[in-house]
C-alpha positions as CSV (number, residue, x, y, z in Angstrom):
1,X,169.8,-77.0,0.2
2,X,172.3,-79.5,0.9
3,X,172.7,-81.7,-2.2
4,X,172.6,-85.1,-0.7
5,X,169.1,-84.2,0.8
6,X,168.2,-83.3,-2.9
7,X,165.1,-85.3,-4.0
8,X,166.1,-86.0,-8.0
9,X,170.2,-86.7,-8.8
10,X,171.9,-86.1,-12.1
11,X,172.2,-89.3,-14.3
12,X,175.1,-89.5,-16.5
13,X,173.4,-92.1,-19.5
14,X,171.6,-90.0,-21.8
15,X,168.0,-90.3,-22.3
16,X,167.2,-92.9,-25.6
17,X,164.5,-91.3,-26.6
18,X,165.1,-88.0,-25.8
19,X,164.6,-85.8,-29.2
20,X,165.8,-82.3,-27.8
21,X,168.4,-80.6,-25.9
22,X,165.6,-79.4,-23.2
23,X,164.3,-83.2,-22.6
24,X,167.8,-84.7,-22.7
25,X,169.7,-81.8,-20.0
26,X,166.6,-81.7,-18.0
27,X,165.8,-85.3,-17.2
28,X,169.9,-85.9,-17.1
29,X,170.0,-83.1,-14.7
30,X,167.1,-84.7,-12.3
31,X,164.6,-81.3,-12.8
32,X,161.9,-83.4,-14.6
33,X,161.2,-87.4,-14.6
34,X,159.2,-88.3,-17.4
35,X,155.8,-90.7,-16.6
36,X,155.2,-90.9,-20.5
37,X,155.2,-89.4,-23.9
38,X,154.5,-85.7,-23.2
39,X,153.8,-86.0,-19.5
40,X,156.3,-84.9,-16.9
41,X,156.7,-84.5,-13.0
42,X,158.6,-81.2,-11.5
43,X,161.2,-82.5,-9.3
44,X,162.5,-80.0,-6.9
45,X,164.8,-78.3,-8.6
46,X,162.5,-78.1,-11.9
47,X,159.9,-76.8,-10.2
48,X,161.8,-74.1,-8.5
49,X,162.9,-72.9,-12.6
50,X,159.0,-73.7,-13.2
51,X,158.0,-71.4,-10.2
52,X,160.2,-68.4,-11.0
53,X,159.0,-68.3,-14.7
54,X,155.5,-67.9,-13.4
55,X,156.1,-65.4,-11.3
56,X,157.8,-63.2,-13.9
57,X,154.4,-64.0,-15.9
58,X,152.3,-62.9,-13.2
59,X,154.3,-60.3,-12.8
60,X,153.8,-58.9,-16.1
61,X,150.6,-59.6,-16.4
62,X,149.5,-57.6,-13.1
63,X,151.4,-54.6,-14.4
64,X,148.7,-54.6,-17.4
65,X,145.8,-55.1,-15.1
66,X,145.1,-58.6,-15.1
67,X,143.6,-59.9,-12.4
68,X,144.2,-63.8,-11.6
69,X,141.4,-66.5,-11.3
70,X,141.8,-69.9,-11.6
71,X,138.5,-72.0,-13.4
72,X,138.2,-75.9,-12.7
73,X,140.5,-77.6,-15.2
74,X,137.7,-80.2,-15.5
75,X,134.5,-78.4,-17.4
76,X,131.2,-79.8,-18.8
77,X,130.1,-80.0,-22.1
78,X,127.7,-77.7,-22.7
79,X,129.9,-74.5,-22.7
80,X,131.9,-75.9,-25.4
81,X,128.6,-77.1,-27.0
82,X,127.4,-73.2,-27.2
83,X,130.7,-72.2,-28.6
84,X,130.4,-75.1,-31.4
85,X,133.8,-76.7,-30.1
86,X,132.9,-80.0,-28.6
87,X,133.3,-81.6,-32.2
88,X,136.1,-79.5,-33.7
89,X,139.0,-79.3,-31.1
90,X,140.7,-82.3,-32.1
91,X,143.3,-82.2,-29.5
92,X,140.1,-81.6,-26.4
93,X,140.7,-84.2,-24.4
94,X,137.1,-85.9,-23.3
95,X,135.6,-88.2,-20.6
96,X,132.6,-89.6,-19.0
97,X,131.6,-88.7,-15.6
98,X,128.9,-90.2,-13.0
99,X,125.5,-90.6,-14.8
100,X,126.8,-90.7,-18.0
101,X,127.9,-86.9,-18.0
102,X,130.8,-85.8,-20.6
103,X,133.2,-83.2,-19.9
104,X,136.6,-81.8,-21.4
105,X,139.8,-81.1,-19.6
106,X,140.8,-77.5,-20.3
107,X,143.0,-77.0,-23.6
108,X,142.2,-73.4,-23.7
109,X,139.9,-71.8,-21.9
110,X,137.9,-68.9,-24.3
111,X,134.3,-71.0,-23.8
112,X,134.6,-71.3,-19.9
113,X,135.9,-67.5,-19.1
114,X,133.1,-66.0,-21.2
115,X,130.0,-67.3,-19.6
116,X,131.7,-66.4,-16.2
117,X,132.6,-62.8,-17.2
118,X,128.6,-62.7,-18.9
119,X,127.8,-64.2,-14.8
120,X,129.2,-61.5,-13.1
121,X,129.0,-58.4,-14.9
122,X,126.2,-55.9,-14.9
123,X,127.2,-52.8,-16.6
124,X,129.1,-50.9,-18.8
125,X,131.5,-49.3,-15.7
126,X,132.8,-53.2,-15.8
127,X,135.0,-52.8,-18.6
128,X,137.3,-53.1,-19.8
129,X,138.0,-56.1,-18.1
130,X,141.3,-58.1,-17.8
131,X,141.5,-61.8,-16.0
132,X,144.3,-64.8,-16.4
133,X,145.2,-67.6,-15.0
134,X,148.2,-69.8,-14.7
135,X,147.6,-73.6,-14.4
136,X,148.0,-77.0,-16.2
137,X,146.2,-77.7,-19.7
138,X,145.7,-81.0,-21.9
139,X,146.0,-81.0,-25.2
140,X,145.4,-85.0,-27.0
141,X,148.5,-84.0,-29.0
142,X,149.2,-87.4,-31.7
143,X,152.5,-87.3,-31.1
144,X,154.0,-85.2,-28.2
145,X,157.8,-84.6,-28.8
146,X,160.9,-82.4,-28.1
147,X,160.5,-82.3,-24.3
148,X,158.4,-79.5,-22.8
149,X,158.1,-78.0,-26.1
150,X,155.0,-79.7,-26.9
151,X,153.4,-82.1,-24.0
152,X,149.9,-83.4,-23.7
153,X,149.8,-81.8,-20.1
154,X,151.9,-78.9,-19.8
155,X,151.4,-75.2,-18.1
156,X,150.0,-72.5,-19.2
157,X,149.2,-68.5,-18.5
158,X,145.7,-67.7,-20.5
159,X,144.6,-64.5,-20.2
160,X,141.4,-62.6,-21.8
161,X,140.7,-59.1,-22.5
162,X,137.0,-57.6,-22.9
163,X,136.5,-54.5,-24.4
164,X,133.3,-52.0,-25.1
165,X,135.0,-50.7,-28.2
166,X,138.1,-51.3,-30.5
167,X,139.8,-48.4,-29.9
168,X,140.3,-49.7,-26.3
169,X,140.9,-53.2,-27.4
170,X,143.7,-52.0,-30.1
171,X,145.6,-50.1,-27.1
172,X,145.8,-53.0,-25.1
173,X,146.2,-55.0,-27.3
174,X,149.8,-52.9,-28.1
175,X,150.1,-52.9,-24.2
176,X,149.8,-56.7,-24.2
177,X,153.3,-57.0,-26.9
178,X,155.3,-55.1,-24.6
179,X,154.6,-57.1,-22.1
180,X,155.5,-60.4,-23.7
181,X,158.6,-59.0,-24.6
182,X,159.2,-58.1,-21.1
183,X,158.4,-61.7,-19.6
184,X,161.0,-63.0,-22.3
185,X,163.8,-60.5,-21.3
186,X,163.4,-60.9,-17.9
187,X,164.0,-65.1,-18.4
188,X,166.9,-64.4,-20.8
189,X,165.3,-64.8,-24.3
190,X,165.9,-62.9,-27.2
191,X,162.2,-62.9,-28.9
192,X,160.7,-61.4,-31.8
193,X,156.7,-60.2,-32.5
194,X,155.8,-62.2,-35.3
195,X,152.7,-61.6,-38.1
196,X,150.8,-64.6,-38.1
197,X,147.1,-65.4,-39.5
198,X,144.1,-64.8,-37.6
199,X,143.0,-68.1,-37.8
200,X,139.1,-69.0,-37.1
201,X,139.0,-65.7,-35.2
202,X,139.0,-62.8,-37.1
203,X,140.3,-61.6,-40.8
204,X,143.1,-59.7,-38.6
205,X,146.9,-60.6,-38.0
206,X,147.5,-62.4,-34.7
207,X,150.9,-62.2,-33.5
208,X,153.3,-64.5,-32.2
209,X,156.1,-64.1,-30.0
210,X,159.4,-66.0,-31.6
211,X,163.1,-67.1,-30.8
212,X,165.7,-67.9,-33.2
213,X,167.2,-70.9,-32.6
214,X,168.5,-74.1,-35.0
215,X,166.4,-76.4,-32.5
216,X,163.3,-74.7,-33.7
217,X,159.9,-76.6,-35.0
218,X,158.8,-72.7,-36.8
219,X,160.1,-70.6,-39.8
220,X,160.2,-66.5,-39.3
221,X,161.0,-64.6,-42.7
222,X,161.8,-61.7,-41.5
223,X,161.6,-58.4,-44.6
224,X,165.4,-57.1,-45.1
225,X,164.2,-53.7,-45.8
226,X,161.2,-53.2,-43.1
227,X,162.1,-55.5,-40.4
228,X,158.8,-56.9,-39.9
229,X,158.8,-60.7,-39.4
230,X,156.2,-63.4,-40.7
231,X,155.3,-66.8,-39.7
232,X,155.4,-69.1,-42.6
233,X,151.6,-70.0,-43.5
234,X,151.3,-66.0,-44.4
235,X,154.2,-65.6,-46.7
236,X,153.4,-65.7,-50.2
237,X,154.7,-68.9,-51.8
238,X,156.8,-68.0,-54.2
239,X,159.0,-66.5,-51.5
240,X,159.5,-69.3,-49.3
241,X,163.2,-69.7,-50.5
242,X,163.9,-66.2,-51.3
243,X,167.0,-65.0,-49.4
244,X,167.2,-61.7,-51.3
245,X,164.0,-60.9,-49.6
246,X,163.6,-62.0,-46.3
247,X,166.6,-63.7,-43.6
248,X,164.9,-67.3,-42.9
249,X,165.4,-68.4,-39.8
250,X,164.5,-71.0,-37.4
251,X,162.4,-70.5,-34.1
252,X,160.7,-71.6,-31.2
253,X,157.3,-70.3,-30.4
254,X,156.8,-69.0,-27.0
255,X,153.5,-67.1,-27.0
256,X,150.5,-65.7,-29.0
257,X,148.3,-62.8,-28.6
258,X,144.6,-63.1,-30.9
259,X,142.5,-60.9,-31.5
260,X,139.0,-62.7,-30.9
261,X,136.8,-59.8,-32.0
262,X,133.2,-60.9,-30.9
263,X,133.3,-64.9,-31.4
264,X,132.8,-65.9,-28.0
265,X,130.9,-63.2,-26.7
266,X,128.0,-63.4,-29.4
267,X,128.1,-67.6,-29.2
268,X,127.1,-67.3,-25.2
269,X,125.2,-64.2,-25.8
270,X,127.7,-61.7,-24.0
271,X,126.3,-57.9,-24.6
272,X,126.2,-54.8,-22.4
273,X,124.0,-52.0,-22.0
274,X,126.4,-49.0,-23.5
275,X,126.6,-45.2,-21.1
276,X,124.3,-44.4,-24.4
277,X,121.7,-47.1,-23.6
278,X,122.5,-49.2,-26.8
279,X,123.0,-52.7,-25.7
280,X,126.7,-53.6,-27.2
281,X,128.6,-56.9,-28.1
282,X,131.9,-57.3,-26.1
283,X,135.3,-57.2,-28.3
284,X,137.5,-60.0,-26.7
285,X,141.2,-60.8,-27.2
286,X,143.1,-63.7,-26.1
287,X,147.1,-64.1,-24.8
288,X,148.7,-67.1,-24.4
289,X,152.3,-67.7,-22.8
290,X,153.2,-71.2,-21.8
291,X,155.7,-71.1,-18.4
292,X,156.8,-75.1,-19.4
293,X,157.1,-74.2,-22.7
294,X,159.4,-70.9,-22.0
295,X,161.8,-73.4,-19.4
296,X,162.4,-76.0,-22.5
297,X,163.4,-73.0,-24.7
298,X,165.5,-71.6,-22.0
299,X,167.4,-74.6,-21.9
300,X,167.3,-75.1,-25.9
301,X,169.2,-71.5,-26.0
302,X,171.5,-72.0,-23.0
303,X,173.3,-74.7,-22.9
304,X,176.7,-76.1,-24.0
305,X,178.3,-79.6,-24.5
306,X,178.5,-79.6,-20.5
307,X,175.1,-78.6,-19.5
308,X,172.7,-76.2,-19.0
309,X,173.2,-72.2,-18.3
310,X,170.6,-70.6,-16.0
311,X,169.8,-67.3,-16.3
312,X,169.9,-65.9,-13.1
313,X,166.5,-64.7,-13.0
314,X,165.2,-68.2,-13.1
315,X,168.0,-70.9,-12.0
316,X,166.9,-72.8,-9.3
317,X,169.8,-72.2,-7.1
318,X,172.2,-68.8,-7.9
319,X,175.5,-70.2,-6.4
320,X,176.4,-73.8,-6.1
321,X,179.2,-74.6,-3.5
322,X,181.6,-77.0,-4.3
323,X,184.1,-78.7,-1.7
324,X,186.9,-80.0,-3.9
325,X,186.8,-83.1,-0.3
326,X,183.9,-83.0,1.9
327,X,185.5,-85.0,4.4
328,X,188.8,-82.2,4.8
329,X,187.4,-80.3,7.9
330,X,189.3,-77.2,6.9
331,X,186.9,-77.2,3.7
332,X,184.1,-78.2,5.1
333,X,183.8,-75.6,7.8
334,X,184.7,-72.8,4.8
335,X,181.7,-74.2,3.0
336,X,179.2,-74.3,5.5
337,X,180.4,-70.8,6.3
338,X,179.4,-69.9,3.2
339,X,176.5,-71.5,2.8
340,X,175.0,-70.1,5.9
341,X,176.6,-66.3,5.2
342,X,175.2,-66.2,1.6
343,X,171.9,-67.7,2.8
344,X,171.9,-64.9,5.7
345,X,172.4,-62.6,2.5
346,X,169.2,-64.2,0.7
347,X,171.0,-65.9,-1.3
348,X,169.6,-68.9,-2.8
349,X,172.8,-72.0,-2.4
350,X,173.4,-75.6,-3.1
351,X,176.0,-77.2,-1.3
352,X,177.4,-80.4,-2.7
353,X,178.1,-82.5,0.6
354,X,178.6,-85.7,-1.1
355,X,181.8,-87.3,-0.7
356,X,182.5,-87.9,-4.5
357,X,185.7,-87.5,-6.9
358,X,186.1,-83.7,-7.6
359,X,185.7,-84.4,-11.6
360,X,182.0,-86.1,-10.6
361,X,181.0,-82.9,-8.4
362,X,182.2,-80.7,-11.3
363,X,180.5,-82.1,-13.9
364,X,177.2,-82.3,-11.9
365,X,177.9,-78.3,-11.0
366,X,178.2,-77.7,-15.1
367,X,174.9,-80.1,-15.9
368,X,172.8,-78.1,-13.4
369,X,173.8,-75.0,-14.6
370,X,173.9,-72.7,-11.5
371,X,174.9,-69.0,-12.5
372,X,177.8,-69.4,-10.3
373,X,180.1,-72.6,-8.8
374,X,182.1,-71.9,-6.1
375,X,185.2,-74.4,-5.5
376,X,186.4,-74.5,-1.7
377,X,189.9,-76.3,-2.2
378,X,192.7,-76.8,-0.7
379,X,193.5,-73.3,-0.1
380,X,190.4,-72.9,2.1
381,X,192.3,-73.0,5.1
382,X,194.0,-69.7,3.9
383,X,190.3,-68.4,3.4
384,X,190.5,-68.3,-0.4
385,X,188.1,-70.1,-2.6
386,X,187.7,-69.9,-6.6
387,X,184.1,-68.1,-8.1
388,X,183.5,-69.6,-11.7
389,X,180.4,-67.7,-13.2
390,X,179.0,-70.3,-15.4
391,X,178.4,-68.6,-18.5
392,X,182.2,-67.7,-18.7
393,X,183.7,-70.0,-17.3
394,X,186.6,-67.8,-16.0
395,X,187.8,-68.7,-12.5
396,X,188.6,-66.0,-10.2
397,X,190.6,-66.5,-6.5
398,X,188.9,-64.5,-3.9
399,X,188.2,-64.4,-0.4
400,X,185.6,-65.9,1.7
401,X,184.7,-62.5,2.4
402,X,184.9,-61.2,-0.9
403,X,182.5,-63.7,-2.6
404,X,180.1,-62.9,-0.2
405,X,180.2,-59.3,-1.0
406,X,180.2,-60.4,-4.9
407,X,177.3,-62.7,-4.8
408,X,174.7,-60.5,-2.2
């Protein structure tokens, strides 16, 4: 990609409203434009992160038998009627249709994924049963803040586990941690499995999936002597402030896994006939990772006073080619040598072709955050160039040949 093709430029005034590292870097940075509170467009480069986050999560998610669908984000009322939801999601965003019809837009999507698995199963040899989906959700939130942290549309992976009995449920469930922790490692974040209540669901732990950082909206305790870490609404209150006992720290959330038992299933009337003949209730479990949410904490983790720091696995471009003066034909021709040899390579390259002061073209490399810059000077027509990794900063001299050979 040539850089002045580039729909969405870098802006160097900093966002006046934005409360977060993630929203400021990422609208400075022209990834995301924001329409209103909570509601953002992808531009190009954005949804290039976006895109490589959700195919780590799909992934993942294949490895443990999922299978993808994708169900209408726009759903009537009546399955959210059977589950007795309609009145109590408070964040379920609802409208009137033709002929005075109501339905929801999809905030999660346990009441719409039930009836369908009750539509097309017959037996027993079904199960277990693994589906998930990766698409936008709405959420009324009252107040949506800190970027893609918390948006009133945002994106999410929901997938859904059914199971004839809870010995199978309880392995997969274990399968389903691992990986989580996978998706995070693979987009360079550090997260913890953290105890958290079972909610309306089931008398059971749920767990959530954690990662320290001062920016973070959560509390983990985590126990000194046994490791295990808590989310705050299940630690006893006399130990909120107690450092002896537990490191406190401050988090982001980036997933949960719930055990739903049989809440769905026995609300739409979900049962199987058993290899013994017994008709049986179908244990569920549900696993939530949001891809928008995992880019705004990538961005909350890696990033300096300059700008953000791409993991590799997800940047949007993995070198970004720098000539020092577009307009010196000895550096251009290096450049576009480059950029066609490392693309040859498939590598993925942004060359900056604007003819701009070197500082500007710098600073605009170190915003973006491209794993690696390289700088075509004046010694280009020597055939040396410098390879900065961004993370380090250190700047190597190498040949043209040489950074080819480093990068692919």
């Amino acid at each position: 990609m040539y850089y002045s093709k580039l729909f969405g430029k870098t802006n160097k005034s900093k966002p006046a409203d934005a409360d977060s590292a993630n929203a400021r870097l990422l609208l400075q940075g022209g990834f995301v434009s924001q329409m209103a509170a909570g509601l953002y467009t992808y531009l190009p480069l954005g949804l290039r992160v976006l895109d490589k986050i959700k195919q780590i999560v799909r992934e993942e998610m294949n490895a443990i038998d999922g299978q993808e669908i994708s169900i209408p984000m726009l759903s009537p009322k009546e399955p959210w009627v059977a589950t007795g939801r309609w009145d109590t999601i408070d964040v379920l965003f609802k409208l009137e249709g033709a002929g005075n019809k109501e339905y929801a837009l999809q905030c999660t999507a346990e009441d719409l994924i039930t009836p369908l698995v009750k539509e097309q199963t017959t037996s027993y040899k079904d199960f277990p049963l693994t589906l998930y989906q990766i698409q936008d959700k709405f959420r009324n939130e009252p107040r949506a803040k800190s970027g893609l942290l918390r948006g009133r549309e945002f994106s999410m992976k929901d997938l859904y586990s059914f199971h004839l009995d809870q010995e199978g449920f309880a392995e997969y469930y274990e399968r389903s941690k691992e990986a989580y922790l996978k998706v995070y490692r693979r987009c360079g974040l550090d997260a913890m499995v953290v105890k958290a209540s079972g909610g309306d669901f089931t008398e059971r732990f749920s767990h959530e999936f954690q990662v320290a950082t001062e920016a973070g909206e959560d509390t983990v305790y985590v126990d000194k002597q046994t490791g295990e870490a808590y989310n705050k609404e299940i630690v006893d209150e006399v130990d909120l402030e107690n450092t002896e006992k537990y490191t406190i720290t401050k988090a982001i959330e980036v997933g949960n896994i719930f055990p739903l038992e049989t809440r769905f299933s026995k609300a739409i009337g979900l049962q199987v006939q058993g290899a013994d003949g017994q008709m049986k209730e179908v244990i569920m479990g549900s696993y939530g990772i949001g891809p928008s949410r995992v880019m705004g904490s990538i961005v909350e983790i890696h990033h300096d006073e300059a700008g953000i720091i791409w993991p590799e696995s997800v940047a949007p471009f993995y070198a970004h080619i720098v000539p020092v003066n577009w307009e010196d034909e000895s550096q251009k021709s290096v450049a576009e040598q480059l950029y066609l040899a490392l693309q040859a390579k498939g590598v993925e390259v942004l060359l900056d072709d604007r003819v701009k002061r070197p500082g500007e073209k710098f600073a605009d490399a170190d915003l973006l955050g491209m794993p690696y810059r390289i700088t075509v000077g004046r010694r280009a027509v020597e055939g040396f160039v410098e390879l900065r990794p961004r993370k380090t900063g250190e700047i190597e001299e190498l040949t043209v040949t040489e950074v080819i050979a480093r990068l692919s």
